[in-house]
mmCIF file of the N, C-alpha and C atoms, coordinates in Angstrom:
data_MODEL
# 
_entry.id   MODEL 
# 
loop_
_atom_site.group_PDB 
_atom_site.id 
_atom_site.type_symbol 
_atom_site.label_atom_id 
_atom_site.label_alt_id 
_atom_site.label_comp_id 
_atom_site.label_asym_id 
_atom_site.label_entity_id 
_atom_site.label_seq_id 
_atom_site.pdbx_PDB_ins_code 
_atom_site.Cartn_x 
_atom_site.Cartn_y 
_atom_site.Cartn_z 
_atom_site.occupancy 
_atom_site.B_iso_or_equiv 
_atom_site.pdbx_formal_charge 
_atom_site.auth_seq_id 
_atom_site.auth_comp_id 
_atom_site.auth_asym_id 
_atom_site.auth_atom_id 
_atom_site.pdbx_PDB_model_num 
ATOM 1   N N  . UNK A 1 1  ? -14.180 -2.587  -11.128 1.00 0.00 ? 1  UNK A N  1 
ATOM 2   C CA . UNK A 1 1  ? -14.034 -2.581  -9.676  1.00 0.00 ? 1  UNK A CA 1 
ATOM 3   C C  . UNK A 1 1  ? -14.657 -1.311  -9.119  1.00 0.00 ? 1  UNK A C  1 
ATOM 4   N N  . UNK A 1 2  ? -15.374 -1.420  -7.445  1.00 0.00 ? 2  UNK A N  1 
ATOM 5   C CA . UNK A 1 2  ? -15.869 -0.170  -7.036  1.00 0.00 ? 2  UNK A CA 1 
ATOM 6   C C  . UNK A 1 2  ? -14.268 0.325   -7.003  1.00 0.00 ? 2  UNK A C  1 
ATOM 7   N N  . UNK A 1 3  ? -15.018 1.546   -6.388  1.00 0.00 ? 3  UNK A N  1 
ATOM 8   C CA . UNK A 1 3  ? -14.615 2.532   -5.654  1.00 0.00 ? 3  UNK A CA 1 
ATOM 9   C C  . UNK A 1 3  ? -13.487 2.551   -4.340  1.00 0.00 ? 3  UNK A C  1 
ATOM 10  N N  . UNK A 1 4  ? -12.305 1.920   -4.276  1.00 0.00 ? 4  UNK A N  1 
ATOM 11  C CA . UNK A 1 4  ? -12.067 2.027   -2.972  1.00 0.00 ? 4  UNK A CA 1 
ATOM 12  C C  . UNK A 1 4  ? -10.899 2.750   -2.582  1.00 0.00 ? 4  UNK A C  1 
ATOM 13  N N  . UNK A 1 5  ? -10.766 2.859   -1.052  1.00 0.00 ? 5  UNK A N  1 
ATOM 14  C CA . UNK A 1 5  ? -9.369  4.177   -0.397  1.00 0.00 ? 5  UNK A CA 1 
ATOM 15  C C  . UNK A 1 5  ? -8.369  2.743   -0.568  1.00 0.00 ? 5  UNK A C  1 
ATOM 16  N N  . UNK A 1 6  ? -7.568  3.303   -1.431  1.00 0.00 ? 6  UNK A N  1 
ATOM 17  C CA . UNK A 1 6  ? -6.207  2.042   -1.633  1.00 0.00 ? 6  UNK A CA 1 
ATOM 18  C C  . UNK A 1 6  ? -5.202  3.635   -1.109  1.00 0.00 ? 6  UNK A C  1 
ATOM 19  N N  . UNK A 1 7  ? -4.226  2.951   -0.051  1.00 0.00 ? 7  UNK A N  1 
ATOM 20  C CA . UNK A 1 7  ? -2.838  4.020   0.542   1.00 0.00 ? 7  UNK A CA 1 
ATOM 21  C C  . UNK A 1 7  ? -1.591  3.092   0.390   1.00 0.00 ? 7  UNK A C  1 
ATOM 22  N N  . UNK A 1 8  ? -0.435  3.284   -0.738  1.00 0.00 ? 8  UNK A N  1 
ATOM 23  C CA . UNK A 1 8  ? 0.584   2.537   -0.676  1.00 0.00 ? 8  UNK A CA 1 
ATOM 24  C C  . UNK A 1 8  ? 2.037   3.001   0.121   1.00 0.00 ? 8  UNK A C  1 
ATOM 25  N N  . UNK A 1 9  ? 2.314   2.469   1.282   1.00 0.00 ? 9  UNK A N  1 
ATOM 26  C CA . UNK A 1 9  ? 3.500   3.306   2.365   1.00 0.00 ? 9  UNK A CA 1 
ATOM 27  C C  . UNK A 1 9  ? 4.435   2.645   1.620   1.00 0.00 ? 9  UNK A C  1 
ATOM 28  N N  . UNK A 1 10 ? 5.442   3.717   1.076   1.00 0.00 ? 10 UNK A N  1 
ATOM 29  C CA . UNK A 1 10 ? 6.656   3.211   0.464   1.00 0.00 ? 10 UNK A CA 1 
ATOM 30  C C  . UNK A 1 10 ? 7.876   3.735   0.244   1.00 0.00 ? 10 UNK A C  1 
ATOM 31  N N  . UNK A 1 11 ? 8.762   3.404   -0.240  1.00 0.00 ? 11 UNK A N  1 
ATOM 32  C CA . UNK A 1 11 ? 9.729   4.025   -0.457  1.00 0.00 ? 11 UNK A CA 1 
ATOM 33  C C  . UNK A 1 11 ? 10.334  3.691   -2.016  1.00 0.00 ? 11 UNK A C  1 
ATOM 34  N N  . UNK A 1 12 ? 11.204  4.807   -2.689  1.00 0.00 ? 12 UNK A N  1 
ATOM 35  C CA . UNK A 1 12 ? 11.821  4.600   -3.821  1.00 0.00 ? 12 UNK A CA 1 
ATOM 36  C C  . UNK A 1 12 ? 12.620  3.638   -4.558  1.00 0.00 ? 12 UNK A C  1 
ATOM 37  N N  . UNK A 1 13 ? 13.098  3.005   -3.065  1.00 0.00 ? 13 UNK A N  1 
ATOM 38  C CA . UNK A 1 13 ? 14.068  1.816   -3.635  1.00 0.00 ? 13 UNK A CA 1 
ATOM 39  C C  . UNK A 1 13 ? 13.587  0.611   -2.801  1.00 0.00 ? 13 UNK A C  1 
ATOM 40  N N  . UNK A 1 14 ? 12.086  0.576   -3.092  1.00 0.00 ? 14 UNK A N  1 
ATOM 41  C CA . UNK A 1 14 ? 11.595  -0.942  -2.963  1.00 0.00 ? 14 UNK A CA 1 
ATOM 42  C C  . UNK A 1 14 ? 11.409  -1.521  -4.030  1.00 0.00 ? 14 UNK A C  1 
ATOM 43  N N  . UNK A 1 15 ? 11.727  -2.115  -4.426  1.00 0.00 ? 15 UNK A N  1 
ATOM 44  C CA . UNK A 1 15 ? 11.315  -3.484  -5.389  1.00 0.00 ? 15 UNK A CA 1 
ATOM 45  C C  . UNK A 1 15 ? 9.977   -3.553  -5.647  1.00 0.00 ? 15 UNK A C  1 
ATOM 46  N N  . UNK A 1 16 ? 9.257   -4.448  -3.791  1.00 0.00 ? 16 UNK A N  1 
ATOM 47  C CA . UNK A 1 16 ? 8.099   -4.308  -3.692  1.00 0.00 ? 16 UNK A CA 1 
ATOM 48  C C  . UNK A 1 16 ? 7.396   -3.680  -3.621  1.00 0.00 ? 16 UNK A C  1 
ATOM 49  N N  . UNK A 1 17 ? 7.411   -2.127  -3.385  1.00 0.00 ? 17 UNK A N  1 
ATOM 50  C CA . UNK A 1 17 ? 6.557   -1.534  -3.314  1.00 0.00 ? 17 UNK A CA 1 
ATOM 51  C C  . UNK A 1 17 ? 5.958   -1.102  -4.573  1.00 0.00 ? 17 UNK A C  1 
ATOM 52  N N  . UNK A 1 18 ? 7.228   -0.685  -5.730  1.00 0.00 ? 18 UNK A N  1 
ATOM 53  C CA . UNK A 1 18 ? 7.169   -0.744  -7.405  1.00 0.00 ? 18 UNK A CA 1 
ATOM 54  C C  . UNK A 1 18 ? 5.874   -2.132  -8.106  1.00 0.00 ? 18 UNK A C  1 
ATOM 55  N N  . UNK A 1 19 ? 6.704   -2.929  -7.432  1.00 0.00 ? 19 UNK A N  1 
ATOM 56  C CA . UNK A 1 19 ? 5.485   -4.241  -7.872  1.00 0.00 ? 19 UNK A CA 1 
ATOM 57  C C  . UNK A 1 19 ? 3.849   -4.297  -7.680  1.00 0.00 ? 19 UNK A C  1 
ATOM 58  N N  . UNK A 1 20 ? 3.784   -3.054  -6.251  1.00 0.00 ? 20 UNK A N  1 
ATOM 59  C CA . UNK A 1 20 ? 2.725   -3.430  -5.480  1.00 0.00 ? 20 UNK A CA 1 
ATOM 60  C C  . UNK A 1 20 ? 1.878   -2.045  -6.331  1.00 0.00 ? 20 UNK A C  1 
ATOM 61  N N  . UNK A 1 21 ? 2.470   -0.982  -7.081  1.00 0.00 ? 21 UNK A N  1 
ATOM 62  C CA . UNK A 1 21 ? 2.218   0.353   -7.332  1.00 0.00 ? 21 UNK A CA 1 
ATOM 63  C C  . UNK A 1 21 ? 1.687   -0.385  -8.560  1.00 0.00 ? 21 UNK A C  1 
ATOM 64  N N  . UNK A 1 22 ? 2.631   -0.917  -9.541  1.00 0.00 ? 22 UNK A N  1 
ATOM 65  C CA . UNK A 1 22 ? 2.136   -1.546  -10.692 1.00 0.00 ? 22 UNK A CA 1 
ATOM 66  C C  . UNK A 1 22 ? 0.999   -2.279  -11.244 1.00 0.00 ? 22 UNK A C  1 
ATOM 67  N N  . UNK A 1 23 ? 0.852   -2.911  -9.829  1.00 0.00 ? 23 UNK A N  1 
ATOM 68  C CA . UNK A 1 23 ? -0.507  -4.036  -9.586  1.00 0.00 ? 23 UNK A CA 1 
ATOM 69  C C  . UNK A 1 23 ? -1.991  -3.453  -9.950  1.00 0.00 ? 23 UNK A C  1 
ATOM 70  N N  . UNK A 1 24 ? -1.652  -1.866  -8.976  1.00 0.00 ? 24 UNK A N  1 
ATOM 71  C CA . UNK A 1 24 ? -2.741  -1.257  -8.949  1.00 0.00 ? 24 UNK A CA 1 
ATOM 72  C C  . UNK A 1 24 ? -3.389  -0.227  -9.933  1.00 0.00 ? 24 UNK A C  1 
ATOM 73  N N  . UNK A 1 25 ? -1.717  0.478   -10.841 1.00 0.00 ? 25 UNK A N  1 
ATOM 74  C CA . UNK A 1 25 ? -1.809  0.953   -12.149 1.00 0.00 ? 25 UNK A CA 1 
ATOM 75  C C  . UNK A 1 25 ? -2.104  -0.025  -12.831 1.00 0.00 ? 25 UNK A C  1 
ATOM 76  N N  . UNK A 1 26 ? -1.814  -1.165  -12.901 1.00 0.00 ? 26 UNK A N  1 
ATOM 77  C CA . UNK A 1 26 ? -2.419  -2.015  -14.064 1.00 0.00 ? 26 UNK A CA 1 
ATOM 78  C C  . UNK A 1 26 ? -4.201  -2.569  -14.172 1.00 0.00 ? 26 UNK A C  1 
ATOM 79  N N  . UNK A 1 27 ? -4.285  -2.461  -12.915 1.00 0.00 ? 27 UNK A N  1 
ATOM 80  C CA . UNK A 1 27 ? -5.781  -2.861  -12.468 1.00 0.00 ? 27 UNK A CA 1 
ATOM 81  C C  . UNK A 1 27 ? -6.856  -1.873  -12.745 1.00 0.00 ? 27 UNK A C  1 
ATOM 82  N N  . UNK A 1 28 ? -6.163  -0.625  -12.826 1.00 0.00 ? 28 UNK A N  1 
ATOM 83  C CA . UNK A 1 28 ? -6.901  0.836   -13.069 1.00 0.00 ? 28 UNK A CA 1 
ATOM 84  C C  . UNK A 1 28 ? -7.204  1.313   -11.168 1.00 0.00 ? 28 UNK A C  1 
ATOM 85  N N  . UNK A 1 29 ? -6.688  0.704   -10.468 1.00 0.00 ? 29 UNK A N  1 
ATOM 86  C CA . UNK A 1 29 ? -7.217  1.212   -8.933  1.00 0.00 ? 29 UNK A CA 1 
ATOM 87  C C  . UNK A 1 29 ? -6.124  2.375   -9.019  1.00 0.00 ? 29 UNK A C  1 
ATOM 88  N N  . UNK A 1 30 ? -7.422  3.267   -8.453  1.00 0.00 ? 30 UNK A N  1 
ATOM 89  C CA . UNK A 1 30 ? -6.439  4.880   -8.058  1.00 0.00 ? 30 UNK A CA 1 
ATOM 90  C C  . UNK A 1 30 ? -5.890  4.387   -6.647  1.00 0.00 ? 30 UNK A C  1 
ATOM 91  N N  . UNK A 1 31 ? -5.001  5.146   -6.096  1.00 0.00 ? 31 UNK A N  1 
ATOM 92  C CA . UNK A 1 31 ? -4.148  4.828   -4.812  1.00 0.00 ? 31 UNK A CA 1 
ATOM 93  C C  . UNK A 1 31 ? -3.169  6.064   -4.617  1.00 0.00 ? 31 UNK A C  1 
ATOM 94  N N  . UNK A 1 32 ? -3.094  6.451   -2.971  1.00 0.00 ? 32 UNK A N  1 
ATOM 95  C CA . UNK A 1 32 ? -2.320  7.257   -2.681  1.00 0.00 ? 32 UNK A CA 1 
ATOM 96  C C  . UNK A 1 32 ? -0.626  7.064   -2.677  1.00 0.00 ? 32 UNK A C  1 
ATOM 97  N N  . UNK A 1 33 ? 0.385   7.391   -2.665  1.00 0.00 ? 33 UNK A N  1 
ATOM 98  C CA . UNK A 1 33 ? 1.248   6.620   -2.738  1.00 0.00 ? 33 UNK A CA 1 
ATOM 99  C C  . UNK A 1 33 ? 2.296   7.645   -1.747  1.00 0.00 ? 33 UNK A C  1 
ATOM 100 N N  . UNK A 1 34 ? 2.154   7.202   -0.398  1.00 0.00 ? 34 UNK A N  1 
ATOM 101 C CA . UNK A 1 34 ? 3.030   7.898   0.336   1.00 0.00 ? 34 UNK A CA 1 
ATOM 102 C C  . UNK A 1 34 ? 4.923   7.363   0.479   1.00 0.00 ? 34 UNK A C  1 
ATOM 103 N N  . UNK A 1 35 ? 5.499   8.216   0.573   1.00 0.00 ? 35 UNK A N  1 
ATOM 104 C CA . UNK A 1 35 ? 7.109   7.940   0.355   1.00 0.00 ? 35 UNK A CA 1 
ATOM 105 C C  . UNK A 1 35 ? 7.066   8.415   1.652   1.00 0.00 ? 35 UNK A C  1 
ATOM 106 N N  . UNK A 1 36 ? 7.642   6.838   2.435   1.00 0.00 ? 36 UNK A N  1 
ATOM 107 C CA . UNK A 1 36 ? 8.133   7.211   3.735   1.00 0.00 ? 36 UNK A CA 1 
ATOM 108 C C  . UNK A 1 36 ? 9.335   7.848   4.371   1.00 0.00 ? 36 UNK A C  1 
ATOM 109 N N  . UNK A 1 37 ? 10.110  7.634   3.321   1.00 0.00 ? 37 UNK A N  1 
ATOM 110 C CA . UNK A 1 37 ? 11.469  7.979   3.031   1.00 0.00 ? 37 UNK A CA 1 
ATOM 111 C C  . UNK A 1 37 ? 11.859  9.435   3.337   1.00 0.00 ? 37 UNK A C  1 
ATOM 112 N N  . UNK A 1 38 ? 10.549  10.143  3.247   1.00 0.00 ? 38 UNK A N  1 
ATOM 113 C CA . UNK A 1 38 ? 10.745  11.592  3.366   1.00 0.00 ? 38 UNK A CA 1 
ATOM 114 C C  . UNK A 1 38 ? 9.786   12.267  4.235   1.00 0.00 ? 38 UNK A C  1 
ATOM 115 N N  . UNK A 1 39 ? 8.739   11.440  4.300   1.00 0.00 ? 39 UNK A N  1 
ATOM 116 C CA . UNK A 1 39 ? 7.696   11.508  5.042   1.00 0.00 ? 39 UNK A CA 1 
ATOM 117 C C  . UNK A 1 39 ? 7.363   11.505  6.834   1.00 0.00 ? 39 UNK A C  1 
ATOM 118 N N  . UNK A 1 40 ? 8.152   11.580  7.484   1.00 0.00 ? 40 UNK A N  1 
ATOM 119 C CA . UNK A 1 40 ? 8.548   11.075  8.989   1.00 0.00 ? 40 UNK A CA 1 
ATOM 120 C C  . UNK A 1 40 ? 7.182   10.821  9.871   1.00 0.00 ? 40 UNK A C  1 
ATOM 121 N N  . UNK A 1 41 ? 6.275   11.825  9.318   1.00 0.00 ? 41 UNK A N  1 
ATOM 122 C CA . UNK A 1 41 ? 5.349   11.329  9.972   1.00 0.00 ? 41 UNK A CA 1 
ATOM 123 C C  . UNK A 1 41 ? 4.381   10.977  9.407   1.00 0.00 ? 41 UNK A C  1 
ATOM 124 N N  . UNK A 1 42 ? 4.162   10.354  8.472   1.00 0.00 ? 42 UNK A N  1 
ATOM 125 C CA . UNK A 1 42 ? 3.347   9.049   7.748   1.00 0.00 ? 42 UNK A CA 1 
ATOM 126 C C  . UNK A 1 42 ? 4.287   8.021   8.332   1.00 0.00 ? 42 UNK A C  1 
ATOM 127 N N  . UNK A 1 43 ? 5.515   7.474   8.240   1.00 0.00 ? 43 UNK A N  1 
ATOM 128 C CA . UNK A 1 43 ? 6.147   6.845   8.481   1.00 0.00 ? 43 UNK A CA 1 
ATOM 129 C C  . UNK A 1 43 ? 5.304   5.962   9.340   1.00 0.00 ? 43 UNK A C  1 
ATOM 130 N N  . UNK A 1 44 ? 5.690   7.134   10.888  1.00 0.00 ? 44 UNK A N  1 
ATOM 131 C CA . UNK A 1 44 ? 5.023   6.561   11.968  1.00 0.00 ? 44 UNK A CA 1 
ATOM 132 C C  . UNK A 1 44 ? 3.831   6.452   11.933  1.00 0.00 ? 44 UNK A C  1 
ATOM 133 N N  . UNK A 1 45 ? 3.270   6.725   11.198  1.00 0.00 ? 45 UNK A N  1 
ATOM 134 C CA . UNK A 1 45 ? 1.349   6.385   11.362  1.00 0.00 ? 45 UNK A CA 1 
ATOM 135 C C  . UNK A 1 45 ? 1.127   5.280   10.243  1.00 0.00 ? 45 UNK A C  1 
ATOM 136 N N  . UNK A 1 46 ? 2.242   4.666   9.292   1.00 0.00 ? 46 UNK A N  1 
ATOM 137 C CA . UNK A 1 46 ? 2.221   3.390   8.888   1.00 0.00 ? 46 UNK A CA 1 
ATOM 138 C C  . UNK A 1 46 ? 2.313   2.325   10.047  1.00 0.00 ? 46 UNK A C  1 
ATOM 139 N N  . UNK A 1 47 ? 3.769   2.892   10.488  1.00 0.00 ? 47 UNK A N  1 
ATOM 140 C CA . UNK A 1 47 ? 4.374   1.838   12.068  1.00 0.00 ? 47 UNK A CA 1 
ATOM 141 C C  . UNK A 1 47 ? 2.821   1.956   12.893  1.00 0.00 ? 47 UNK A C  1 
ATOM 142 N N  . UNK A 1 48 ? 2.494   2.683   13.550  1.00 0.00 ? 48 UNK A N  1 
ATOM 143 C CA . UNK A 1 48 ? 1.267   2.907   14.231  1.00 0.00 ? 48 UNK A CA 1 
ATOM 144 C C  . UNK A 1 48 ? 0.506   1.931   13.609  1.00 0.00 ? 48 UNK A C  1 
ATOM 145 N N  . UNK A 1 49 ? 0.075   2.075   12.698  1.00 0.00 ? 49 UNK A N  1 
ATOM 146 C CA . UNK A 1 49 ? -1.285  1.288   11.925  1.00 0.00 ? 49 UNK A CA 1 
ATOM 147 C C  . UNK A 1 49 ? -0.851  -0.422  12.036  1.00 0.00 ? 49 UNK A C  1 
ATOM 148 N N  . UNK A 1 50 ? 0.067   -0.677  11.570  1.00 0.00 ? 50 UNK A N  1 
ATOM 149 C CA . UNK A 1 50 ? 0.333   -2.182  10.721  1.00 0.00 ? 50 UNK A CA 1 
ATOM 150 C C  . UNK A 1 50 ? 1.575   -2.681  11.893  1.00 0.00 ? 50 UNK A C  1 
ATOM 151 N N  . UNK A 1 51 ? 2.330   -2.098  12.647  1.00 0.00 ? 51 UNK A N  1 
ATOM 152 C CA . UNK A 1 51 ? 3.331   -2.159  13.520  1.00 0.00 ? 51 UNK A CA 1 
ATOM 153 C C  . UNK A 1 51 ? 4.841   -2.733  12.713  1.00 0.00 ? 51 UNK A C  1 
ATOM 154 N N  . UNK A 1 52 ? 4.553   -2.246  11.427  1.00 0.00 ? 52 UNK A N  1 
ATOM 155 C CA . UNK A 1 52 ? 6.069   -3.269  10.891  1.00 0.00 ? 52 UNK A CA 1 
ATOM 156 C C  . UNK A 1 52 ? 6.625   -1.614  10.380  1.00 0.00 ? 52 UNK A C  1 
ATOM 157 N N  . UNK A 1 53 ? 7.630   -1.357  10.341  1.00 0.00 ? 53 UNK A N  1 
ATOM 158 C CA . UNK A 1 53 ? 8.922   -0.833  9.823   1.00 0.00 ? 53 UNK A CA 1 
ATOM 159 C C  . UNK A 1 53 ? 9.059   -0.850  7.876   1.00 0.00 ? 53 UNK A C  1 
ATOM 160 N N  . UNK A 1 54 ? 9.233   -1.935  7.649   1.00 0.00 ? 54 UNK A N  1 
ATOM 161 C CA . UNK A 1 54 ? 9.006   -2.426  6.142   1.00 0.00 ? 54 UNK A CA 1 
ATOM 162 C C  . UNK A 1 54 ? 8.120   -2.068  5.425   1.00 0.00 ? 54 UNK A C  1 
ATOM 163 N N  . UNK A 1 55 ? 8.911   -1.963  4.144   1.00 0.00 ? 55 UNK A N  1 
ATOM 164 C CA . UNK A 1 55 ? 7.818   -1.498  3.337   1.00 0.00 ? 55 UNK A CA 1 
ATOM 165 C C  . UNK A 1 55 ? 7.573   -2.316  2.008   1.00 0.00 ? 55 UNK A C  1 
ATOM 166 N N  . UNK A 1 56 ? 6.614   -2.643  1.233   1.00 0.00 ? 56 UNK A N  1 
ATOM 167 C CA . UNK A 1 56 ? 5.432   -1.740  1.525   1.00 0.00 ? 56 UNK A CA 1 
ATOM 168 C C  . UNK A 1 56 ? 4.459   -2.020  2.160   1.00 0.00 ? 56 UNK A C  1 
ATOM 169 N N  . UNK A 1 57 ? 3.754   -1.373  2.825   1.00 0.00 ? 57 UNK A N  1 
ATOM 170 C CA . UNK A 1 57 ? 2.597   -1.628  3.743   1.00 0.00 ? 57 UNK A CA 1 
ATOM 171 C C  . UNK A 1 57 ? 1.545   -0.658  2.709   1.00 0.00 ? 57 UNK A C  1 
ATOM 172 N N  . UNK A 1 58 ? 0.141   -1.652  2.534   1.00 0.00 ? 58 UNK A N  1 
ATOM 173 C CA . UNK A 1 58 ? -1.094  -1.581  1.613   1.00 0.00 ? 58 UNK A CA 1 
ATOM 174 C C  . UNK A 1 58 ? -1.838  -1.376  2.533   1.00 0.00 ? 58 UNK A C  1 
ATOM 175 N N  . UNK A 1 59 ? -2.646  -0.217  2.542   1.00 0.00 ? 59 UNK A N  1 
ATOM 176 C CA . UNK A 1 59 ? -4.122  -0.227  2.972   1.00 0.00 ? 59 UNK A CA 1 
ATOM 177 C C  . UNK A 1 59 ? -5.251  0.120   2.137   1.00 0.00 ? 59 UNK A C  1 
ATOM 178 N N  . UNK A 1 60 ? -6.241  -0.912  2.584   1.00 0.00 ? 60 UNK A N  1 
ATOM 179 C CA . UNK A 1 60 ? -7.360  -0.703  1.699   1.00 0.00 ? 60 UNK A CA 1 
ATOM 180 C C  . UNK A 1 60 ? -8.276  -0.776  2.255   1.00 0.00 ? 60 UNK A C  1 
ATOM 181 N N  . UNK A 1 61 ? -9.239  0.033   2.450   1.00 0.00 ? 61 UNK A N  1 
ATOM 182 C CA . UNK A 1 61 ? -10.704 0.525   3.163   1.00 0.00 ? 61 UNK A CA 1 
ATOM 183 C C  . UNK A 1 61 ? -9.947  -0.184  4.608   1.00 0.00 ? 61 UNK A C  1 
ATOM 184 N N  . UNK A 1 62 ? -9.120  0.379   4.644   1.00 0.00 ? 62 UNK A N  1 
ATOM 185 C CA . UNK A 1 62 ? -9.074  0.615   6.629   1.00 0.00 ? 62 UNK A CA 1 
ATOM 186 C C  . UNK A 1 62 ? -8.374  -0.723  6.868   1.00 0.00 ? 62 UNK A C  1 
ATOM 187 N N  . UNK A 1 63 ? -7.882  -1.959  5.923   1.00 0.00 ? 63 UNK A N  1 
ATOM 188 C CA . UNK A 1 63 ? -7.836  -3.017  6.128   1.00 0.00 ? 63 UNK A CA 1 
ATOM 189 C C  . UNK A 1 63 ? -5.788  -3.184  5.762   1.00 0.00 ? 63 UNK A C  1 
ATOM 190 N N  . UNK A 1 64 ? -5.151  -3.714  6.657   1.00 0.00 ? 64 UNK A N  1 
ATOM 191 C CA . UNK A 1 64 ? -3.607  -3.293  6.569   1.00 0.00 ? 64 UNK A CA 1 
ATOM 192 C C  . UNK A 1 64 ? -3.078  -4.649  5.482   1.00 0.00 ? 64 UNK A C  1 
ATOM 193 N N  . UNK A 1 65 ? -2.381  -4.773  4.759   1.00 0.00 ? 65 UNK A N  1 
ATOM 194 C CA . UNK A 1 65 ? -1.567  -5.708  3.862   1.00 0.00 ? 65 UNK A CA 1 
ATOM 195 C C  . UNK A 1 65 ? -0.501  -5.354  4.226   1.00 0.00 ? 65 UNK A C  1 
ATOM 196 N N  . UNK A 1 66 ? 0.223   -6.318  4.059   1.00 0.00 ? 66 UNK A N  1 
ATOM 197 C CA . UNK A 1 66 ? 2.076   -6.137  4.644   1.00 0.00 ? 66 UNK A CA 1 
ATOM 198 C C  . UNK A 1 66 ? 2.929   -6.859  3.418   1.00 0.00 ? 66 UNK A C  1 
ATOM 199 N N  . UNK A 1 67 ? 3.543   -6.078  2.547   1.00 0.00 ? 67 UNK A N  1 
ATOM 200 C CA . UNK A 1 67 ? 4.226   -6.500  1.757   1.00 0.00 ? 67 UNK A CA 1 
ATOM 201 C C  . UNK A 1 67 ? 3.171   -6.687  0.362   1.00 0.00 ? 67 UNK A C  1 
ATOM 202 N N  . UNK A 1 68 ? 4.060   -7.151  -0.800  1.00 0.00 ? 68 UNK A N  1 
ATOM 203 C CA . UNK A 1 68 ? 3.486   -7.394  -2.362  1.00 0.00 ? 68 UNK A CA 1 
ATOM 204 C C  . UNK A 1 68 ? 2.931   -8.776  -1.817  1.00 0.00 ? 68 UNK A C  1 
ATOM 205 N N  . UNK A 1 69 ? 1.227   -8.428  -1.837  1.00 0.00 ? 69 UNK A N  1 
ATOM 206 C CA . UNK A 1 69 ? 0.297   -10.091 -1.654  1.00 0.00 ? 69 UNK A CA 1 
ATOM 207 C C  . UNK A 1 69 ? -0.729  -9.337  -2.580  1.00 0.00 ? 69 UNK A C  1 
ATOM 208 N N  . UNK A 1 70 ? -0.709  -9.923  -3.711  1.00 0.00 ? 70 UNK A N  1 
ATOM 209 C CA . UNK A 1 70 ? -1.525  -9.867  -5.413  1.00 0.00 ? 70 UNK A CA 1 
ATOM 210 C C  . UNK A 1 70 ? -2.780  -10.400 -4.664  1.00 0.00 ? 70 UNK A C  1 
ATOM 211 N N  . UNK A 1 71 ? -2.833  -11.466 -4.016  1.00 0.00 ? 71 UNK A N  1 
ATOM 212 C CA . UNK A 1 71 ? -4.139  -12.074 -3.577  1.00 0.00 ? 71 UNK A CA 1 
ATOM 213 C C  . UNK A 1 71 ? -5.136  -11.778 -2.573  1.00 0.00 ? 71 UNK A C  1 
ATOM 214 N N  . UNK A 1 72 ? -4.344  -10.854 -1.700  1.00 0.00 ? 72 UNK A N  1 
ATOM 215 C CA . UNK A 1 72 ? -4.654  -9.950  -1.008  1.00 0.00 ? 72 UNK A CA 1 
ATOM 216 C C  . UNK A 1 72 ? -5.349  -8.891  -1.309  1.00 0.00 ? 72 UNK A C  1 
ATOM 217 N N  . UNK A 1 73 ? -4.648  -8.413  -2.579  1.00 0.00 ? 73 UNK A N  1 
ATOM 218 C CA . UNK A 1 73 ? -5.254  -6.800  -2.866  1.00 0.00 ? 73 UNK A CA 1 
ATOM 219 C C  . UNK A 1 73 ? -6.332  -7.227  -3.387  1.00 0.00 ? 73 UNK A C  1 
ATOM 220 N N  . UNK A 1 74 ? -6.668  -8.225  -4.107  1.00 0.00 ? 74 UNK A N  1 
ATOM 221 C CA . UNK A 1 74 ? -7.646  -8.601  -5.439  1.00 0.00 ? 74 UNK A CA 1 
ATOM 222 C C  . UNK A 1 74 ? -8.823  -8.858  -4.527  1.00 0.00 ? 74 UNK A C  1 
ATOM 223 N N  . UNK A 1 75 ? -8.301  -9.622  -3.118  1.00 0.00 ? 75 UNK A N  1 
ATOM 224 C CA . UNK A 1 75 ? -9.769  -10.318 -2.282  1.00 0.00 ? 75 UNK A CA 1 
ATOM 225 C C  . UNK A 1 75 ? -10.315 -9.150  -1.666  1.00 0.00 ? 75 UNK A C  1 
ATOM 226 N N  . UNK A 1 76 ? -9.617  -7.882  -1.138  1.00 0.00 ? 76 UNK A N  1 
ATOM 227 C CA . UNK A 1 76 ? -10.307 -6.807  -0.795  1.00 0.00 ? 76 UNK A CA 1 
ATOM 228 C C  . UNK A 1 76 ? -10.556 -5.900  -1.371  1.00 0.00 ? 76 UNK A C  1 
ATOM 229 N N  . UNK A 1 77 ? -9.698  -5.857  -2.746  1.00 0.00 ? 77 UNK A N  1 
ATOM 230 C CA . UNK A 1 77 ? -10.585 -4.865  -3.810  1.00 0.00 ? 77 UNK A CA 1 
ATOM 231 C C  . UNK A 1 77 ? -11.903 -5.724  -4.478  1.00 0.00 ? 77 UNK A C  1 
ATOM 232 N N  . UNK A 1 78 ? -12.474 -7.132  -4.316  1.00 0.00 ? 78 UNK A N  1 
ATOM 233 C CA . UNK A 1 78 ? -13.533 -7.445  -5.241  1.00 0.00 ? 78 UNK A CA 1 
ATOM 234 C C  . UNK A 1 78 ? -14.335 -7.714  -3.655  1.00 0.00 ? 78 UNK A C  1 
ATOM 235 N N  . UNK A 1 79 ? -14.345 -7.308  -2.739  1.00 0.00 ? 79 UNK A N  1 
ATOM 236 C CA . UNK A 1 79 ? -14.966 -6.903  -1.557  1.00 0.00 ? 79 UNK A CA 1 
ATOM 237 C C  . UNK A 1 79 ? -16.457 -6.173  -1.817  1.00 0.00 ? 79 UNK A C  1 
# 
């Protein structure tokens, strides 16, 4: 796979966001992995970006995912 800006907004006691972190360690995609939990203002510049609260929220090259979607990440990481 190229090269791409993967940002995972999350928190410690998501499920999904663990699932969504895994996806991308398993794939070999590097990714930032912000904890909103502590973060207040990433938080809001997740909310800002994607407008949902929930986590996890995926961005990849500028493009917002909402929640663990495997089919999602795969169609804009083979982009």
């Amino acid at each position: 796979m190229s090269t791409h800006s993967v940002t995972v907004y999350s928190t410690p006691s998501c499920p999904y966001c663990v699932m969504a972190k895994n996806y991308f360690k398993k794939n070999g995609v590097e990714f930032n992995d912000i904890d909103v939990s502590i973060d207040t203002s990433a938080a809001n510049e997740m909310v800002r970006k994607s407008g949902q609260m929930g986590v996890p929220v995926v961005e990849i090259d500028n493009q917002i995912v909402i929640g663990f979607q495997p089919d999602a990440f795969e169609e804009l990481l083979s982009a």
